[in-house]
MIMAR-282648 format. One record per residue: residue in one letter; x, y, z of N, C-alpha, C, O, CB in turn. Coordinates in steps of 0.2 Angstrom, whole numbers, padded with zeros to 4 digits, always signed. Glycine has a CB too. Layout:
N
AXYZXYZXYZXYZXYZ;...
//
This chain:
83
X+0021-0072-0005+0019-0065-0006+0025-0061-0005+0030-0063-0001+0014-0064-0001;X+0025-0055-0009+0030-0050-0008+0027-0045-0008+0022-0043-0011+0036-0050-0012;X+0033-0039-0001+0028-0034-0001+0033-0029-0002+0038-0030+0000+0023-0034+0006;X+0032-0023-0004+0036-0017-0004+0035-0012+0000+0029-0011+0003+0037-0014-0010;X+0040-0008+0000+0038-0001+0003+0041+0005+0004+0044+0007+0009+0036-0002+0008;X+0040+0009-0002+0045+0015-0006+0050+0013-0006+0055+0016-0004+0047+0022-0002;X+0049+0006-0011+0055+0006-0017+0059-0003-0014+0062-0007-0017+0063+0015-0017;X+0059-0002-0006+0064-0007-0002+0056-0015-0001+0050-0015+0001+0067-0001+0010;X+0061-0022-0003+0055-0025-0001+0058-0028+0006+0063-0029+0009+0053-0031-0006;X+0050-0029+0009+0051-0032+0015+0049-0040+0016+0046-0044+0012+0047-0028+0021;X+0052-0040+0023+0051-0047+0025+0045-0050+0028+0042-0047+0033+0056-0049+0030;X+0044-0056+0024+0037-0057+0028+0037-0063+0031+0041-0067+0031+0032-0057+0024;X+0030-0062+0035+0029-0071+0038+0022-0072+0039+0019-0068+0043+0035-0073+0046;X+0019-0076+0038+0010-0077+0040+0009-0082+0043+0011-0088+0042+0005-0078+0032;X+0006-0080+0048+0004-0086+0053-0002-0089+0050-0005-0083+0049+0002-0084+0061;X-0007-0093+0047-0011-0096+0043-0016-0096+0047-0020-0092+0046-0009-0102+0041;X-0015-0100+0052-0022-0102+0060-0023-0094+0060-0027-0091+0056-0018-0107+0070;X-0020-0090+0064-0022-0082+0067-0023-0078+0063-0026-0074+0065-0019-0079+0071;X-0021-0077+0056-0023-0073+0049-0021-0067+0052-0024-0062+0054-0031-0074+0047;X-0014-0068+0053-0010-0062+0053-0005-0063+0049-0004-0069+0048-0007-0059+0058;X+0000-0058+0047+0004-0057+0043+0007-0051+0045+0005-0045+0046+0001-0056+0038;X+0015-0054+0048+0019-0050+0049+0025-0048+0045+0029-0052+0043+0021-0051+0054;X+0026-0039+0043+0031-0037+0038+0036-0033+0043+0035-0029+0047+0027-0032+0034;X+0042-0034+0042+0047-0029+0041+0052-0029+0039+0054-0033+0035+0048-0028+0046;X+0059-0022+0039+0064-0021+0034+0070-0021+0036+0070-0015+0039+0064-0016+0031;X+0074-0024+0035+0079-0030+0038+0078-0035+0041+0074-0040+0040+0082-0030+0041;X+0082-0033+0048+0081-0038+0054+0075-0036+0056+0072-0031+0054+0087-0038+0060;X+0073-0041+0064+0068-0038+0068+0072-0038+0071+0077-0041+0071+0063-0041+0070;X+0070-0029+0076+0074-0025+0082+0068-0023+0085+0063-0023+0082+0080-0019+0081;X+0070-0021+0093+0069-0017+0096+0064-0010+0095+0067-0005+0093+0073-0017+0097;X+0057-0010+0095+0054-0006+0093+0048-0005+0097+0045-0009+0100+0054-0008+0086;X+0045+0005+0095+0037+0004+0097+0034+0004+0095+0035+0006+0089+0034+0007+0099;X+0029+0001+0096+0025-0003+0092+0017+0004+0093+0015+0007+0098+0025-0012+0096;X+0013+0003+0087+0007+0010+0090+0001+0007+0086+0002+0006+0080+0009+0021+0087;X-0004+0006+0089-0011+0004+0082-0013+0008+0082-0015+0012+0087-0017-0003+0082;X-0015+0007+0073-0018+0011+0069-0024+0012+0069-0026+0009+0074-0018+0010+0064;X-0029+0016+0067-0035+0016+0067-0040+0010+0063-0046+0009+0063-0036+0023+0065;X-0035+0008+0058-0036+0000+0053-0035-0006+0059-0039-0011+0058-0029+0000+0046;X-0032-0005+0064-0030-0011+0068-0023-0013+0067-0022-0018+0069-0033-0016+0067;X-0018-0009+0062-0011-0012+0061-0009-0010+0068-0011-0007+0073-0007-0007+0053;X-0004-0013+0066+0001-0014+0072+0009-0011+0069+0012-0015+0066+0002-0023+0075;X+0011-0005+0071+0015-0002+0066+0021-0001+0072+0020+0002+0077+0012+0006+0061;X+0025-0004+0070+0034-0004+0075+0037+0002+0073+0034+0003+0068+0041-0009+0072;X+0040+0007+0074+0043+0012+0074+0051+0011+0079+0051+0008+0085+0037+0017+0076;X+0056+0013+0075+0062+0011+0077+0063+0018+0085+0061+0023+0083+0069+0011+0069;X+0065+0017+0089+0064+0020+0094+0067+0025+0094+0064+0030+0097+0065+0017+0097;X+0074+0026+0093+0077+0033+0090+0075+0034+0085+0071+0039+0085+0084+0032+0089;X+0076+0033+0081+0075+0038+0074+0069+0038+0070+0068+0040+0064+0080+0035+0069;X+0064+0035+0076+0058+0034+0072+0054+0033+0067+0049+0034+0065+0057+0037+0071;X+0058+0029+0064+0060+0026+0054+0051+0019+0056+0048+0017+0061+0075+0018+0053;X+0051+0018+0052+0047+0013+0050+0051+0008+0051+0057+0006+0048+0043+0014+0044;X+0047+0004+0055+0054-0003+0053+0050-0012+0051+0053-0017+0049+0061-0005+0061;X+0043-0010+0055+0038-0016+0055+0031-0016+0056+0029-0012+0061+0041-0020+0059;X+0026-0019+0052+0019-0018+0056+0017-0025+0055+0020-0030+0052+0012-0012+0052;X+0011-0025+0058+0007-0033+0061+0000-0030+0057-0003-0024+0058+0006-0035+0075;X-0001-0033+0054-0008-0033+0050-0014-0040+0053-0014-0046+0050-0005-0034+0039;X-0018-0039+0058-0023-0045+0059-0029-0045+0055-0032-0040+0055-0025-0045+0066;X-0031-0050+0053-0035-0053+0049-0032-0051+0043-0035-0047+0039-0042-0050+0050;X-0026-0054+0040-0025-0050+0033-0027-0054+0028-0027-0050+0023-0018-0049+0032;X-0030-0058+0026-0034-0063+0020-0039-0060+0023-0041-0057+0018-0033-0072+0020;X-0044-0060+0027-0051-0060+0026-0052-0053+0027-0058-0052+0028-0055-0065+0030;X-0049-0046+0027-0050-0040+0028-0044-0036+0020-0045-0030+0018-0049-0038+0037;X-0040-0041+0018-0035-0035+0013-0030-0040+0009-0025-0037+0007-0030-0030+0018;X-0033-0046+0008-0030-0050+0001-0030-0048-0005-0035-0052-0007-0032-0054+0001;X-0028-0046-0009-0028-0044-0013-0029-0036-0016-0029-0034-0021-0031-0048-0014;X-0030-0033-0009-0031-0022-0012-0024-0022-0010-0020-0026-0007-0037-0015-0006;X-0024-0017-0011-0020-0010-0008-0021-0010-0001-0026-0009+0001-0022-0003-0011;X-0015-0010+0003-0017-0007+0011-0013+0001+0012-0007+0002+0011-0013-0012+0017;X-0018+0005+0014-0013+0007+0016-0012+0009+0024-0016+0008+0028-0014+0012+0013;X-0006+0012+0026-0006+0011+0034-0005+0018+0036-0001+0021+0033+0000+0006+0038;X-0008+0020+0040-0005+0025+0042+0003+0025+0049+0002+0023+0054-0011+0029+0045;X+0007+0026+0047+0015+0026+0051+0013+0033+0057+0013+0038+0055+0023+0029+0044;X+0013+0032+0063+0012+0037+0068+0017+0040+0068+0023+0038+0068+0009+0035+0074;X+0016+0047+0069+0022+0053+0070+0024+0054+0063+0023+0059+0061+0029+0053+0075;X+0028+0050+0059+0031+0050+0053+0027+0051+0045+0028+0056+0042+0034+0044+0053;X+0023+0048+0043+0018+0051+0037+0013+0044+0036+0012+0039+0041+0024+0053+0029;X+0011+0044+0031+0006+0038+0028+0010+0034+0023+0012+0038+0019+0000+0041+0023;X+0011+0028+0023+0013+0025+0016+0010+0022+0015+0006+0020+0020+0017+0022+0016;X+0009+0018+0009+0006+0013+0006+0009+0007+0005+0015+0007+0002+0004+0015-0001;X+0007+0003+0006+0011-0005+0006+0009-0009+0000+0003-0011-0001+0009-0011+0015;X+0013-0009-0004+0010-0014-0010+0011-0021-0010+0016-0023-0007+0013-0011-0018;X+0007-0027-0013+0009-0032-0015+0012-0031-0022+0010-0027-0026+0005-0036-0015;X+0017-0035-0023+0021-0036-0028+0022-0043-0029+0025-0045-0034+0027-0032-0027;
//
């Protein structure tokens, strides 16, 4: 699977048994972490508040195949596509 997100793709990794699926863009760092009202799990880089990673749980049996979108706390909404 590949995933984008305004233009940059990210990194992924799926745990199979727990039916999560974790994204982020670059490295992993240091981050807060805030859940969504979906149940995402969105990282937010600590200074600069940039998006940098989210934890999506149940992601095959709640969002295989749509469109997700996440809401990013303090910063705006983005839409995570499969590509």
């Amino acid at each position: 699977m590949t995933f984008a997100l305004d233009g940059k793709f990210l990194t992924s990794d799926y745990d199979e048994d727990a039916d999560v699926l974790y994204l982020w863009v670059e490295e992993p760092c240091a981050a807060i972490t805030y859940e969504t009202s979906q149940g995402h799990l969105v990282q937010l880089d600590p200074h600069t508040r940039e998006f940098v990673g989210v934890t999506i749980v149940d992601f095959k049996s709640r969002w295989e195949g749509t469109e997700i979108t996440i809401e990013v706390p303090v910063v705006e909404e983005r839409v995570l596509e499969l590509v």
